[in-house]
N, C-alpha and C positions, 0 to 999 in steps of 0.2 A: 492558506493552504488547506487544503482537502484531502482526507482519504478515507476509503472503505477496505474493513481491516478481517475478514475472513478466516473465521478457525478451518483451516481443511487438514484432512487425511491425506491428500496429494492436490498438486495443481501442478500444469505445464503449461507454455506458451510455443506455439508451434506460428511459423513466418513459412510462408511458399512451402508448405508440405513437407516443413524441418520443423521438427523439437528443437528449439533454441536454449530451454532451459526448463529442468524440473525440479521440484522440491517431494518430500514423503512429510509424514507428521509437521504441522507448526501452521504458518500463517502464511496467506495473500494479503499484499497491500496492494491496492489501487490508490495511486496519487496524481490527485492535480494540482499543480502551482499556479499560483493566481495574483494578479495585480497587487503589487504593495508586497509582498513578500520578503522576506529579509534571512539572515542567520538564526536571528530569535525563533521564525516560524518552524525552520526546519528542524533544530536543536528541540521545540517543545515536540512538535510529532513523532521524531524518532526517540526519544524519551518513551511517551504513552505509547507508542507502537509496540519497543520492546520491552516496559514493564507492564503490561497490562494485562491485565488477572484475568483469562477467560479460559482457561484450563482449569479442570476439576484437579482436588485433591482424592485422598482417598475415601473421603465421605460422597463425594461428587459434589462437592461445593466449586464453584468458580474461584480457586486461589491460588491458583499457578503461571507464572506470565510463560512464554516462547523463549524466555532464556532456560528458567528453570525447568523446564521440561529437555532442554540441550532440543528444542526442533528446527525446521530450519525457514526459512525465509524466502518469499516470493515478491520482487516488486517489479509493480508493473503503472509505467504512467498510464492516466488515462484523464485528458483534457474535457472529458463529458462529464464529471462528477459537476464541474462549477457550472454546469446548463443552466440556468433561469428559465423555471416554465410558468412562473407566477401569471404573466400575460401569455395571451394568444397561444396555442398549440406547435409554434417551432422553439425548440432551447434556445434562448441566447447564451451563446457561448464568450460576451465581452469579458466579463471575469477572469476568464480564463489567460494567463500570461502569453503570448508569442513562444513560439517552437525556439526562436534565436536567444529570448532569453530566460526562457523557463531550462533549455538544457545545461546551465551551470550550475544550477539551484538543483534541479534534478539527481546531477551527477554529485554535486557538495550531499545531497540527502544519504545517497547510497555511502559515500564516505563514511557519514557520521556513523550510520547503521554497522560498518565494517568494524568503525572504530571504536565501536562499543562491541563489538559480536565477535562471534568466531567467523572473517570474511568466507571461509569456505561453506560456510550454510546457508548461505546469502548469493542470490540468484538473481537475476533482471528480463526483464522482457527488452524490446528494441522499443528506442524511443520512436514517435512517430512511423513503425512499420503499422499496418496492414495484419492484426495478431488473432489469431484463435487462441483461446484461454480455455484451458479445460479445468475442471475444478470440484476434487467431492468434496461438497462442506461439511465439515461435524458438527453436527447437532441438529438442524443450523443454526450458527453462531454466525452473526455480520455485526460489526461495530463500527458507526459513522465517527470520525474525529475532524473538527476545526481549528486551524490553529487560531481562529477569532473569536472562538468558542460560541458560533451560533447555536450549536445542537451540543 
């Protein structure tokens, strides 16, 4: 499992020329779920997703995770994180788990996230829509996480 974890100011996801869901202050997760995945992957990601120090304190140190700040949550799949562009100039996307059964593991992820969270700051894109993402980053702040711990 893959994700790119974005400190923003706000972020939306808009489907056919609908805002489907927004957040203000906290984080974007982009996730992709990928071959071999299990409970353990998604239990370690939403773990580091939600304690992960990339809020400043009052010195402006990065010491505050997106719970302690009470911000709120944006998760959005996205099956292009696991691309392989190591050969030739097209992604290979085999990494990347099937829509049939990456969306249980998807929807277990969002659980976890609830079930640690306050569910009402927690927000989703549409799995496999067609999505415009809008997104101001703060800082900018991007944080790559594996649950293989490649990076």
């Amino acid at each position: 499992m893959r994700v790119v974890v974005q400190r923003v100011k706000s972020a939306s996801v808009i489907v056919e020329g609908q805002v489907v869901s927004e957040i203000a202050r906290g984080i974007l997760v982009f996730v992709s779920i990928e071959e071999g995945d299990e409970e353990k992957d998604l239990s370690y990601i939403a773990q580091k997703v939600l304690n992960l120090r990339i809020f400043e304190n009052d010195l402006g140190k990065f010491d505050k995770s997106v719970l302690e700040i009470d911000g709120e949550i944006l998760v959005v799949s996205q099956f292009t994180i696991s691309g392989d562009v190591r050969k030739g100039r097209r992604p290979d996307f085999t990494r990347a788990l099937s829509p049939d059964k990456s969306i249980p593991l998807y929807e277990d992820f969002i659980r976890i996230i609830k079930n640690n969270y306050s569910s009402e700051k927690i927000q989703e894109g549409v799995f496999q829509a067609h999505m415009d993402v809008q997104l101001i980053n703060d800082g900018p702040v991007t944080i790559l996480i594996s649950s293989k711990k490649e990076f």
